[in-house]
Structures are given as C-alpha cells and as structure tokens.
C-alpha positions as CSV (number, residue, x, y, z in Angstrom):
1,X,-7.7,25.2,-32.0
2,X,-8.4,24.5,-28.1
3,X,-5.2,24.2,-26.3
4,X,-4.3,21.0,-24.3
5,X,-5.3,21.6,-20.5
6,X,-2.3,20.3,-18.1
7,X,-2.3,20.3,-14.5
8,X,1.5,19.1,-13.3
9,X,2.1,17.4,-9.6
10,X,5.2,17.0,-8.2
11,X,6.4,17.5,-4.7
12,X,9.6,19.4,-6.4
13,X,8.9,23.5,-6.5
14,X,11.7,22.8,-9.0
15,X,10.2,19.6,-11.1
16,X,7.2,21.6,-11.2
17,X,8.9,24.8,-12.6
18,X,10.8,22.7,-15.1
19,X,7.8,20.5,-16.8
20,X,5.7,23.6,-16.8
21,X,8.4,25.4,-18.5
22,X,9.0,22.2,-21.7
23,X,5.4,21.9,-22.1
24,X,4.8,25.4,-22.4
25,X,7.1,25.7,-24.6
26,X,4.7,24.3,-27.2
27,X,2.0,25.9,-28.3
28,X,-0.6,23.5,-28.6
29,X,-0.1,22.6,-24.4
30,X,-1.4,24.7,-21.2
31,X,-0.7,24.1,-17.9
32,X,-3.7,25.1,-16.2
33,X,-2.4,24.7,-12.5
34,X,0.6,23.0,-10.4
35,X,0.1,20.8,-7.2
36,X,2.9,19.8,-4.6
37,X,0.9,17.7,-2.9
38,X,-1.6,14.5,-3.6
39,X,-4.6,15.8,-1.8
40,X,-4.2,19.3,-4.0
41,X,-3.5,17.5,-7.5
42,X,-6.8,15.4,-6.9
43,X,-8.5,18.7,-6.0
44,X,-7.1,20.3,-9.3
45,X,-8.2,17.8,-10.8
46,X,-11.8,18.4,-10.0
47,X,-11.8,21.7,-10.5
48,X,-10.1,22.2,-13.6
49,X,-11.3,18.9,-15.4
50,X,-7.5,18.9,-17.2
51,X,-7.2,16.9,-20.6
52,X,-3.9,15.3,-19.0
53,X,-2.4,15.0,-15.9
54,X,1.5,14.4,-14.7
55,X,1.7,12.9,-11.6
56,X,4.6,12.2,-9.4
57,X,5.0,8.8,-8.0
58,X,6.2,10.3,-4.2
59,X,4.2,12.9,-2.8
60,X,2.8,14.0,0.7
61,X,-0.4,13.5,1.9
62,X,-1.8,11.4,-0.9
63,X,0.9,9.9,-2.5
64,X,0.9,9.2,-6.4
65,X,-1.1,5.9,-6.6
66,X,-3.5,7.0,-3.8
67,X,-3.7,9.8,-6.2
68,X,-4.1,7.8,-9.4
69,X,-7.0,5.3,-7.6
70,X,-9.0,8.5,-7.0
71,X,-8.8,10.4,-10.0
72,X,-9.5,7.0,-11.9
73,X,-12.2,6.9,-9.3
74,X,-13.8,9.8,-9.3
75,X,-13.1,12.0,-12.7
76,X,-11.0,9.6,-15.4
77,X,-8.5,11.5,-16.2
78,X,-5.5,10.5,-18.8
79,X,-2.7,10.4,-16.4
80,X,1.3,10.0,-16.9
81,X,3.1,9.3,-13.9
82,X,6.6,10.8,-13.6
83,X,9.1,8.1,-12.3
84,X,12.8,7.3,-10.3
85,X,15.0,5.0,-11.8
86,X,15.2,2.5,-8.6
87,X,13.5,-0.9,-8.7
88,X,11.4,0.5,-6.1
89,X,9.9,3.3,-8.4
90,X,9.7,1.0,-11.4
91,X,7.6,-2.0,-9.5
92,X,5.3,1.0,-8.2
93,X,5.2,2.7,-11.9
94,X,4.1,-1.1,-13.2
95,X,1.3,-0.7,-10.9
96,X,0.4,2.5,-11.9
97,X,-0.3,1.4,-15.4
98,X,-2.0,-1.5,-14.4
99,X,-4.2,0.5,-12.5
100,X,-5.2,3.0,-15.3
101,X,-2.1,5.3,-15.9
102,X,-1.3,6.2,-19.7
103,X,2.6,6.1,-19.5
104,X,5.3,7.3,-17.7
105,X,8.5,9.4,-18.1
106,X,11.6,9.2,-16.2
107,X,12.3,12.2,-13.2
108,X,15.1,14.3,-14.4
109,X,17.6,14.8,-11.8
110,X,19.8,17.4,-11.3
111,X,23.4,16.1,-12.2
112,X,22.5,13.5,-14.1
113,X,23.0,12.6,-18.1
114,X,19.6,13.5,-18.4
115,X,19.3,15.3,-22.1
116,X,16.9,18.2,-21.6
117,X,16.1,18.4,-25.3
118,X,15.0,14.6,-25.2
119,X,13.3,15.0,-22.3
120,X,11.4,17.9,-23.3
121,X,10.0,15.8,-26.6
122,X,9.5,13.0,-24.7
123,X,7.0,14.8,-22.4
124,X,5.7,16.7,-25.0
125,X,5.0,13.7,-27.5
126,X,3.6,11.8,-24.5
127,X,1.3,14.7,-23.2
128,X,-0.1,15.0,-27.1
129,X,-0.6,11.1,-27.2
130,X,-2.7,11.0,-24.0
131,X,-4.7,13.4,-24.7
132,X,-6.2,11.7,-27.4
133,X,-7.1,8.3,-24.9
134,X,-10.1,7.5,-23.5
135,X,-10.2,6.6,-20.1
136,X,-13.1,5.2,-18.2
137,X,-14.1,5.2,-14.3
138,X,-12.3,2.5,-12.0
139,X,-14.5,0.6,-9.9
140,X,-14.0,1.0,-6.1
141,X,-12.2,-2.2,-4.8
142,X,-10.7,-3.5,-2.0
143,X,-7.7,-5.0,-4.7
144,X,-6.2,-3.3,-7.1
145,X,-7.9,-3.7,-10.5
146,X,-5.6,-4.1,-13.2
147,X,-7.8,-4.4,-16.0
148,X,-9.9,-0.9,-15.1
149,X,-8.4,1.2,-17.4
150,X,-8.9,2.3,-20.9
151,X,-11.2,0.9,-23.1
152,X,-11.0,-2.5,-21.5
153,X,-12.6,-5.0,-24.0
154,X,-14.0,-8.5,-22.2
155,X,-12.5,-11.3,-23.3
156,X,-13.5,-12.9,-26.8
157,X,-15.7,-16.2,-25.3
158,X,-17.0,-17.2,-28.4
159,X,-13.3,-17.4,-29.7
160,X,-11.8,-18.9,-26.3
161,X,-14.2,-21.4,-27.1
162,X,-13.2,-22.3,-30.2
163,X,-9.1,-22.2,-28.9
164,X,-10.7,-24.7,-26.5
165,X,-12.6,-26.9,-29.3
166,X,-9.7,-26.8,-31.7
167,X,-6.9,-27.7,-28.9
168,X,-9.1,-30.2,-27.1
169,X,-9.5,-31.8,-30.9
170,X,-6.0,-32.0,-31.9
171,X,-4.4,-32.4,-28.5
172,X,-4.0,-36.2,-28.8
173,X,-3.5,-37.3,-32.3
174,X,-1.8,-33.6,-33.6
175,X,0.0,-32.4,-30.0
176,X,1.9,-28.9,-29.7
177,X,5.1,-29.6,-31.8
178,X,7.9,-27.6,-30.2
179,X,9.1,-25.0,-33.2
180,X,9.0,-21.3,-34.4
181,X,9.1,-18.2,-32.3
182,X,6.7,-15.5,-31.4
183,X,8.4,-12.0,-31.7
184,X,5.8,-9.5,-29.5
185,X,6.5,-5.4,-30.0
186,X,5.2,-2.9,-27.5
187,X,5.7,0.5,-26.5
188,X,3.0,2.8,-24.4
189,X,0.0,0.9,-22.8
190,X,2.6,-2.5,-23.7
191,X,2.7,-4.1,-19.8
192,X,-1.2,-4.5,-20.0
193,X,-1.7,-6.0,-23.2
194,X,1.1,-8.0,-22.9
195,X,-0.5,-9.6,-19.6
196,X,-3.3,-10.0,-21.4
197,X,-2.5,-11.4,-24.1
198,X,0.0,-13.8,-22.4
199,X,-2.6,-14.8,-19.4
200,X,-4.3,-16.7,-22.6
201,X,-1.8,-18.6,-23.8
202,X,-1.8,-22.1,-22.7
203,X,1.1,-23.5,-20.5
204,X,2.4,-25.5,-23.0
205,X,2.5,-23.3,-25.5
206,X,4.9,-24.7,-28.3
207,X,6.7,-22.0,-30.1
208,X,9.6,-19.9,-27.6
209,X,8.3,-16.0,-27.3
210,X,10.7,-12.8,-27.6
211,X,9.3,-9.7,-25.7
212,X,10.1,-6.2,-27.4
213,X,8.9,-3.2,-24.8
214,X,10.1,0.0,-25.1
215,X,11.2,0.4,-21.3
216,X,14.6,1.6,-19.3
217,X,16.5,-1.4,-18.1
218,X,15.5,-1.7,-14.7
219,X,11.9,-1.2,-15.7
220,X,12.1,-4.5,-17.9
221,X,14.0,-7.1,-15.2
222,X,10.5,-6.0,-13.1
223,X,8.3,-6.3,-15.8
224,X,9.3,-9.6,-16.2
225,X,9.1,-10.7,-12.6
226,X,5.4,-9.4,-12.5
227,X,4.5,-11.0,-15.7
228,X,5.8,-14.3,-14.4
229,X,3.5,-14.1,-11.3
230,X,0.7,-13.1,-13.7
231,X,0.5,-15.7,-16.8
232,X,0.9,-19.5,-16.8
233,X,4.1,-19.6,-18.6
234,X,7.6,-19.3,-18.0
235,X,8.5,-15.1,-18.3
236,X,12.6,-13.9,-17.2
237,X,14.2,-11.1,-18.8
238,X,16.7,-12.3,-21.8
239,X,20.6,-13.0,-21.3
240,X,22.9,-12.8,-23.4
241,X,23.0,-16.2,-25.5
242,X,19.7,-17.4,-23.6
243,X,18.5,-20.2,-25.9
244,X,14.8,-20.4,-27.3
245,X,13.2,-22.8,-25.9
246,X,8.7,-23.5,-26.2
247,X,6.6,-22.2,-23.7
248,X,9.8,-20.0,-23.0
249,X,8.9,-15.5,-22.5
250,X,12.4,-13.7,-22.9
251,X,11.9,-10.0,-22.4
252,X,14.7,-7.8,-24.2
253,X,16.1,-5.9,-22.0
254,X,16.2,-2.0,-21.6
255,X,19.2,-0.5,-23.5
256,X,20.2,-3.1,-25.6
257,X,19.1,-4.9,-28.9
258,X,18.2,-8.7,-29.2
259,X,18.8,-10.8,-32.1
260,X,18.3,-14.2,-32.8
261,X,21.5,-16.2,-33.2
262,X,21.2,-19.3,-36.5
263,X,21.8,-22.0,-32.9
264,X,18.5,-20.3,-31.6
265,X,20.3,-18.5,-29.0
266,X,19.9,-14.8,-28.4
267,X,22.5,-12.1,-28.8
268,X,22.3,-9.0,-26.6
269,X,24.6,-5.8,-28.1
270,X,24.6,-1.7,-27.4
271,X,24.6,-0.9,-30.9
272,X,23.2,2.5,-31.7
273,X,19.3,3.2,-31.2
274,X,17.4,2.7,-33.8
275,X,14.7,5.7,-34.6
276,X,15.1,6.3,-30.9
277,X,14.5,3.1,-29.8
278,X,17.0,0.6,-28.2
279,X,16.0,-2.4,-27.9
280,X,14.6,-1.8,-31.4
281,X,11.3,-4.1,-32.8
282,X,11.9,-3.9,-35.7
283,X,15.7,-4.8,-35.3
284,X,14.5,-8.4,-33.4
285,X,11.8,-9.2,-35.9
286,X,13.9,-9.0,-38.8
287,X,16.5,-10.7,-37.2
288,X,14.0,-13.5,-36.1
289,X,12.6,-13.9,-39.9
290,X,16.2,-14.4,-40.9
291,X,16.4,-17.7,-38.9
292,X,13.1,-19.1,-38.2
293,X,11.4,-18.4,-41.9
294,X,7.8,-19.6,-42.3
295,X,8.3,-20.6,-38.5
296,X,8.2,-16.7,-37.6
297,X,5.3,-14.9,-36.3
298,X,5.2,-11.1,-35.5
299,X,2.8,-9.6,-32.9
300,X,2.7,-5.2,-33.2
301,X,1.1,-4.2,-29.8
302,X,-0.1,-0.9,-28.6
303,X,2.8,2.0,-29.0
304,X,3.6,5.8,-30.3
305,X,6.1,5.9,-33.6
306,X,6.0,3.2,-36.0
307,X,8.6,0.5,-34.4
308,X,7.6,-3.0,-35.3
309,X,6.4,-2.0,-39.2
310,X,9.1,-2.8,-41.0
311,X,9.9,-5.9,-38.7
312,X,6.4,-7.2,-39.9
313,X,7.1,-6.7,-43.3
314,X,10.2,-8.5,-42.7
315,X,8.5,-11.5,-41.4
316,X,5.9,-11.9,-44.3
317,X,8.3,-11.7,-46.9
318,X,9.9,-14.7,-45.1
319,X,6.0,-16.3,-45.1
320,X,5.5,-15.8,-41.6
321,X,2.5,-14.5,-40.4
322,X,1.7,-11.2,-38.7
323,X,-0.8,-9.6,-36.1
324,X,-1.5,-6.3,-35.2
325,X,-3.7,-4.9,-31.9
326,X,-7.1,-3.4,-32.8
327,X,-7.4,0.3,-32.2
328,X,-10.8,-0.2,-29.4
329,X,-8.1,-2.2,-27.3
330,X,-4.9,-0.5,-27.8
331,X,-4.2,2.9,-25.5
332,X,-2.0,4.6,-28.5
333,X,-2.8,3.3,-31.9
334,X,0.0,4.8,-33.2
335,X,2.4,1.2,-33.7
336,X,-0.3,-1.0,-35.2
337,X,-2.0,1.7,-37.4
338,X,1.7,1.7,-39.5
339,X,1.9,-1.7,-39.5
340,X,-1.7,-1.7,-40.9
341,X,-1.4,1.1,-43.0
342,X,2.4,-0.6,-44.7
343,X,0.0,-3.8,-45.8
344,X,1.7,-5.7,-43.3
345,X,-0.6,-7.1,-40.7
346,X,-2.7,-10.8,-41.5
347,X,-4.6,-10.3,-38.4
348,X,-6.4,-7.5,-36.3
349,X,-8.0,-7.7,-32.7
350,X,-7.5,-7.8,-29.0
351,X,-4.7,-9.0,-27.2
352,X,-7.4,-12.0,-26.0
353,X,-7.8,-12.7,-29.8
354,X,-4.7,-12.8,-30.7
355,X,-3.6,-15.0,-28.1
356,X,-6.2,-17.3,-29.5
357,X,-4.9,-17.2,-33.1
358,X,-1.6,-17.6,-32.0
359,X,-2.6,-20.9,-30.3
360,X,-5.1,-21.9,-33.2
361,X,-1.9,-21.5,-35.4
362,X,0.5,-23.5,-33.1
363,X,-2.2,-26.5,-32.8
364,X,-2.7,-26.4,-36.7
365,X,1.3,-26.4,-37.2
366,X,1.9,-29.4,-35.1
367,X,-0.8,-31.4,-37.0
368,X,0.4,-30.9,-40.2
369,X,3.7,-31.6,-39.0
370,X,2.5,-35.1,-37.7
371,X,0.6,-35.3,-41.4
C-alpha cells in the first residue's frame, strides 16, 4: 500500500520537527520534505507532487495564502493550513478555505494546554481525509475566488427556477408563515457550503436557522461576521437565551453546546464533548425536534465522523424532514454518508439544492397553513 506523500511548511525549525515527527508516527504517512519558507514549500510542491500539504499561515517570502493561491494555481494540491488562535489568524484561515484549502488545525504552542495526543490524531485523521479530496486548478484572478476549490458544482438553474415559479406562485395568496427552525451540521469543508447554501435562501426566509460547525470559538464569532457580509440574511453568532426568530442565522459558538429552550430561546452550556465534538450536532438537533416537532428540519453538511446522524434520526421520528449534502459537492463525505447510510436523510444534493428545497418546503408550509 503506497504511503501518503507529505511535504510540511512552517517557518518554526521546531513546528516542522514536531508535525513531521506525529505524522510519521503512522505508518500509512511520509513526509517527503520540509519548507521554512513560502517560496521553498511552492517549490516542493512542484517537485515532489505531495498527496497533502501543511501549510503555515505566517511565513517569509511568500506567506501562506500567497502560497495557497499558487499551489491552487499551478499544481492543485490538498492543502491544510496550520493556524493561531487570534482573530487575525482565524479571518485569514476563513480565507484560506474559501480559496481552496481542505481544513485547518490549530498551531501548538509551547506552554500551552495544547494535548499532544489530540493533536497528533487530529493531524493525522485530517492528513488521511485530504488525501482522499479532489482538488481542481484556481483560476488566476485579480479577486479572490471563493468558489475555486474542490469539486465546485454550478448552481442547480433548472431548480432555482422552479424556487422562483413556486415562490412567485404562492407569494400573495400563501405568504412565508413565520414557524419551524432549520438546524444546519457542518464540520470540514462547512464555511463554504454553508455560504452557499445560505447565499440561496431568500431574505425573508420564514423559519429561524441554528448553525452547527465544528470550529474553536474565536473561529465561529468570524465566521459569522463573514457570512453576514456574504448571504441576504441576518447571520450573528448565538447568545445565551437568543430567541428564534424567521429569517434569523444563529451560529453556535465554539466550545459550547446549543439547545433549544420550549420559549424558543437558545441555551448555551459547557457540558462535556460529545464524541469529541463541543458544540455537538447531534446534541442541537435532538434538542430542536423536542420542541419544534413536525416544524423541525435537519440539514447534515460536509464533515469527518458521523456528528449530525443521530440528530437526523431524531428529527424524523418527530416527522420532520431531513437533508443530507451529496458526495460530488461535499469536500469529506464522511458526515452525510452516516446519516445516509443510518436511513435517515429524505433528501440528497448540493448545498444550492438544498437551499431550494428548504424554500420549496417553507412556501408549501405557509400555504397549507393559510388552507
């Protein structure tokens, strides 16, 4: 069995030494060559043709985004960046996925709580993911290109079309009724589906929407701030007892659980992680189906593990309905594939698509509520 070709770039002899050292530790990973520098990762790049690479986000000479835009450029490579934990680093991490990174893992730092042991799994697990993506070549451009990454489908116009028809139909006589809630589950590749997916829903989009991504705290608060530049509704990370309102994006923040309160309000707590995940999918989703009902529907985005599964189940017992990202669009198929595999999912496509059912489905509840 061919080993998995690493080349590692950090501008830290030491950073270098020390995720050469936890990948090598397993023996289905190489590292085939260590940079310090942009301008010598990109050249490693070409030379070795990697299956991954790690790439620090500060660098000389080329730093890691000038590095990213070339090797996305030039030889498509999966990439993972390596990250701080300031705002800074996660804004410029956000743009690294948009423009074509896999995923990212947080910079240990000498001193801190970091656990090595997690760490070292985390890197591992997220080497032996990326591996198995498909990226494709970004196209040189004076702006940054978001959507030039893997496996980027176009949207759906024959079904925009028909969101378009059916809204356009019923928008008078059978308007958006305010009700329900929209619980959405992502992990790796999540920031970029979720912009997708939310940049076609309509502005007055009539059920409130509960945001589930597997991301450190101050990774989420920026998140949100870019998704609410990006999509036509209203997108702020959650607070504690933030009430759910239509039209309404609260993003769960990093580190703690959300669950949805019988007043509609959300509850934020520290319990324990939950299969290594806090906030937990699954743990929102079920909570979500215990209040709303019928009125609940699930959304399983692109994501290692299985988070999100049992929260589907959860929400079709309850007679909610459930939807699940196709494997063409999703960078790790990992988190829909369970869901799909457990029975669980009513609906499979892109993030475009499902946007588009979702809609259909709001449109089609407020008319029979006015029936």
């Amino acid at each position: 069995m061919d080993k998995i070709r690493v080349v590692v770039a950090d501008d830290s002899p030491f950073v270098c030494h020390l995720l050469s050292m936890y990948l090598q530790a397993s023996p289905d990973i190489q590292v085939v060559g260590t940079a310090l520098n942009g301008n010598r990762a990109v050249q490693l790049v070409q030379e070795l043709r990697p299956d991954v690479v790690t790439l620090d986000l500060e660098m000389p000479q080329m730093n890691g985004l000038e590095s990213l835009e070339y090797i996305m450029q030039e030889c498509p490579t999966p990439v993972i960046m390596i990250s701080g934990t300031s705002r800074r680093a996660a804004s410029l991490t956000l743009l690294a996925l948009n423009l074509g990174a896999i995923d990212f893992i947080l910079k240990y730092t000498p001193g801190s709580d970091t656990n090595p042991e997690k760490l070292k799994r985390e890197i591992i697990a997220k080497v032996r993911a990326a591996s198995q993506t498909r990226v494709i070549r970004l196209m040189r451009t004076s702006k940054p290109q978001p959507e030039g990454k893997l496996i980027h489908m176009p949207p759906p116009q024959a079904r925009v079309a028909r969101v378009e028809e059916e809204t356009t139909k019923f928008r008078e006589s059978f308007p958006l009724l305010p009700g329900g809630v929209v619980v959405i589950g992502a992990s790796t590749g999540g920031p970029v589906a979720l912009r997708r997916l939310l940049s076609s829903l309509p502005e007055e989009f009539s059920a409130g929407i509960l945001v589930i991504q597997h991301m450190p705290g101050t990774f989420t608060s920026v998140l949100a701030e870019q998704l609410s530049r990006q999509v036509p509704l209203t997108v702020r990370e959650a607070k504690n007892l933030d009430k759910i309102e239509p039209g309404l994006v609260l993003i769960a923040p990093g580190g703690r659980h959300l669950l949805v309160r019988p007043d509609s309000r959300v509850e934020l707590n520290n319990g324990p992680e939950i299969a290594g995940h806090r906030p937990s999918i699954d743990v929102a989703m079920q909570s979500a189906a215990q209040i709303y009902g019928s009125r609940t529907k699930g959304v399983v985005l692109t994501g290692m593990g299985e988070d999100g599964a049992l929260g589907l189940v959860a929400i079709r017992a309850k007679g909610g309905r459930t939807y699940a990202q196709d494997a063409d669009s999703s960078v790790i198929n990992g988190m829909p594939q369970r869901a799909i595999d457990r029975g669980a999912v009513d609906f499979i496509g892109s993030p475009e698509e499902i946007a588009v059912e979702l809609t259909i489905g709001q449109v089609l509840s407020g008319r029979a509520q006015v029936c």
